[in-house]
N, C-alpha and C positions, 0 to 999 in steps of 0.2 A: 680100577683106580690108577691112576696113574704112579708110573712106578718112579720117581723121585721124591715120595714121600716116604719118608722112613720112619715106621711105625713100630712100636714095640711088643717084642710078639707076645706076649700076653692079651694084648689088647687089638679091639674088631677092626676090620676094614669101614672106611668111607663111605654110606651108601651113594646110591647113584641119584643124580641128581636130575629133580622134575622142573617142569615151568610150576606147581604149586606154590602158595605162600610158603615161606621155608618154616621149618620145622623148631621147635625151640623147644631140648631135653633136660627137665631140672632132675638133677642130682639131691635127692633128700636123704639125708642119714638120720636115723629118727631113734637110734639108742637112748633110752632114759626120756622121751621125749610126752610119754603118755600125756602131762598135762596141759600141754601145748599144737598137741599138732593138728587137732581140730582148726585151731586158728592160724596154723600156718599153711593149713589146704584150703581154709577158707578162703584165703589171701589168694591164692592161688588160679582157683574156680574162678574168684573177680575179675579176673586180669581182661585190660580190653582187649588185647591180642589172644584169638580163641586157638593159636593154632601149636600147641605145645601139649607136651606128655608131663608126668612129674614120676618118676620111680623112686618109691621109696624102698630102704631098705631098714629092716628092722636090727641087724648087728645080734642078733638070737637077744635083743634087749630083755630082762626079767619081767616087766610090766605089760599094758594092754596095751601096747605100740601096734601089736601086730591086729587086736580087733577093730581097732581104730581106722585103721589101712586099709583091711578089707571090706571094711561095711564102708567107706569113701569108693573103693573101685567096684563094688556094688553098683554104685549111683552116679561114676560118672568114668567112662570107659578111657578117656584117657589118662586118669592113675593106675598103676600098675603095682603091686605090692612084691617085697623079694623076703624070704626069710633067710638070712645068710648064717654062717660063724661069724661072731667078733672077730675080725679084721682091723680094728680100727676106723676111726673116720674120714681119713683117705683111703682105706682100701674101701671102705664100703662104697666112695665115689667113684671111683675106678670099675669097682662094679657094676654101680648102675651104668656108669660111661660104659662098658660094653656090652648094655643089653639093649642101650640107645639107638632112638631110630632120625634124631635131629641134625639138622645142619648146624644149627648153635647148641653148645653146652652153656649149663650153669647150675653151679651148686648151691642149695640152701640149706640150712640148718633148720631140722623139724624144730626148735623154737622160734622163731623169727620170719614174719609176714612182709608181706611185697602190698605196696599201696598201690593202687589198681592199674595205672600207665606207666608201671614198671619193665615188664616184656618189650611194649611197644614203645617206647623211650629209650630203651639199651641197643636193641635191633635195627632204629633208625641211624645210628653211630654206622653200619657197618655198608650203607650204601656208598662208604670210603672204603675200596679195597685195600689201602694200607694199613686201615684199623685193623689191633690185634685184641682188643680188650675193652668192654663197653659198659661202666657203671653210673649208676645214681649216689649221691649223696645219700650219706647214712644221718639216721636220728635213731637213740639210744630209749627205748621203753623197760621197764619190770624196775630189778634195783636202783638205788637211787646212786649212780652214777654224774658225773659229770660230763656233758657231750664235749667231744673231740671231734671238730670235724677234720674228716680227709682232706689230703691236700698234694696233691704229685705234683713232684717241681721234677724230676730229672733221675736218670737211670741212676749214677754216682750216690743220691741221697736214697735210692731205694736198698741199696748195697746194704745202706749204713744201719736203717730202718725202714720196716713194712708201710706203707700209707696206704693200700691199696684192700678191701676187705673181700671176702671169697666168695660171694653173689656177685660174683664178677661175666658177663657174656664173653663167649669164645666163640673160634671156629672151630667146628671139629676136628678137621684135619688138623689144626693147630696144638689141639687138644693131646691129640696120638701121638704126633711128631715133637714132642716133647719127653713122649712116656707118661704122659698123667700126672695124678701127684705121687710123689716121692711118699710112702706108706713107713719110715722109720719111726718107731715110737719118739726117737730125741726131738721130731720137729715138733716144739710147745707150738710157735706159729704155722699152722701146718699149711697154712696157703705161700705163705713169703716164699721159700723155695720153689714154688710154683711159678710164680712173678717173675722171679731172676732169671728164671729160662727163658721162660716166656717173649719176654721183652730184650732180653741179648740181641744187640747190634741194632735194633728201632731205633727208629726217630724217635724223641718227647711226646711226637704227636700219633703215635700205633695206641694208647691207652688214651680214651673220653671219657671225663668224667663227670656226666650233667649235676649243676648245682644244687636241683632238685631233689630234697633229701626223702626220695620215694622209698628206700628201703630201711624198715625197722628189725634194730636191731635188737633181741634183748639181753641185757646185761641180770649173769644171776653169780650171788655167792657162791663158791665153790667150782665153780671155772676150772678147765685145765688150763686156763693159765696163773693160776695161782702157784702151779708148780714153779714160776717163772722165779718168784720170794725163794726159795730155796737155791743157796748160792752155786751149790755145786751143781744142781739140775739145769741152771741157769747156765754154767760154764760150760757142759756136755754139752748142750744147745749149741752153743757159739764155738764150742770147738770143730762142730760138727758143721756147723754151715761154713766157717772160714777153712776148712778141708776140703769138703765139698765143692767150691767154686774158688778157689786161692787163684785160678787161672785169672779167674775175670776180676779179684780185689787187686791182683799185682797187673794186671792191666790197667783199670784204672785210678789204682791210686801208687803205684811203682813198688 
């Protein structure tokens, strides 16, 4: 691989690269997820783009996540089942990110389905080699939630707030050369810190975001982001990202 990519040594090298269709590796972390992932593999299996893996990882979850898994890679060889330690739900992406054999990454939540031109709608963004990050519009299923749709205007307002959701396409090398995601318990939004790396020093135009709301989302009570109501977990959070990156808030906002 080329040696100016600077990868984090925890994590895999680059594989080498064919004239095949490229490769597309979902990241599923499927903790707690037993009554859902039936239909988040089904989603999956649909896709009109045939040419991707899905690794799930089971986070040692309490429930049938793990017979679930494996009676799917039973019957269709490109799922892959991992039983790990609880690590969290960025470390367990991390994980399956280095057991990965694709050109693109992308992580999904064992609850939440992909509408079938989902794959192949994110991947047609990326025959712009500037593009760093390639999603569909979201729509919101399960709880009765109010839809918010995404909307990215500009690095400075992603600083401020996340607009960007984590069934988001990458490059792998992209992927590495970041260090993955950031596995701190404090991050409530645990993709946002991802983004801001991410996209550091891009154009507005490295992130596509078709209007297409292909990706469902679902919204259920009791969220880890309900920790968000609790003031002081709230303030950890934000103490922790504005430490974390104070180079680039005092860049661009003085």
């Amino acid at each position: 691989f080329t040696t100016n990519i600077r990868i984090s040594s925890h994590l895999c090298n680059m594989p080498e690269k064919t004239s095949t269709p490229p490769l597309i590796s979902l990241l599923i972390v499927a903790y707690g997820a037993e009554p859902y992932l039936d239909e988040t593999l089904s989603s999956v299996v649909a896709q009109t783009y045939p040419h991707w893996e899905a690794l799930v990882v089971d986070g040692d979850s309490p429930d049938r996540v793990a017979d679930i898994a494996l009676r799917w890679q039973q019957t269709d060889s490109r799922i892959r089942f991992f039983h790990t330690p609880d690590e969290g739900v960025n470390g367990g992406r991390n994980f399956a990110a280095r057991q990965s054999r694709g050109q693109f990454l992308m992580a999904l939540d064992g609850d939440d389905r992909l509408a079938p031109g989902y794959l192949e709608t994110c991947l047609r963004a990326f025959d712009n080699p500037a593009v760093k990050a390639s999603l569909c519009q979201w729509q919101f299923f399960g709880a009765d939630f109010p839809p918010s749709p995404l909307k990215y205007t500009c690095y400075e307002d992603l600083l401020m707030m996340n607009a960007i959701h984590v069934t988001t396409m990458v490059r792998r090398d992209d992927y590495f050369r970041i260090g993955g995601f950031d596995e701190n318990p404090l991050l409530l939004l645990d993709d946002w810190d991802f983004w801001i790396r991410l996209l550091d020093g891009e154009p507005d135009g490295a992130l596509v975001m078709n209007p297409a709301p292909l990706f469902h989302y679902r919204r259920r009570p009791g969220s880890r982001l309900t920790k968000m109501d609790d003031p002081q977990i709230r303030a950890d959070f934000q103490r922790y990202m504005y430490q974390k990156h104070v180079h680039r808030y005092r860049s661009h906002f003085g």
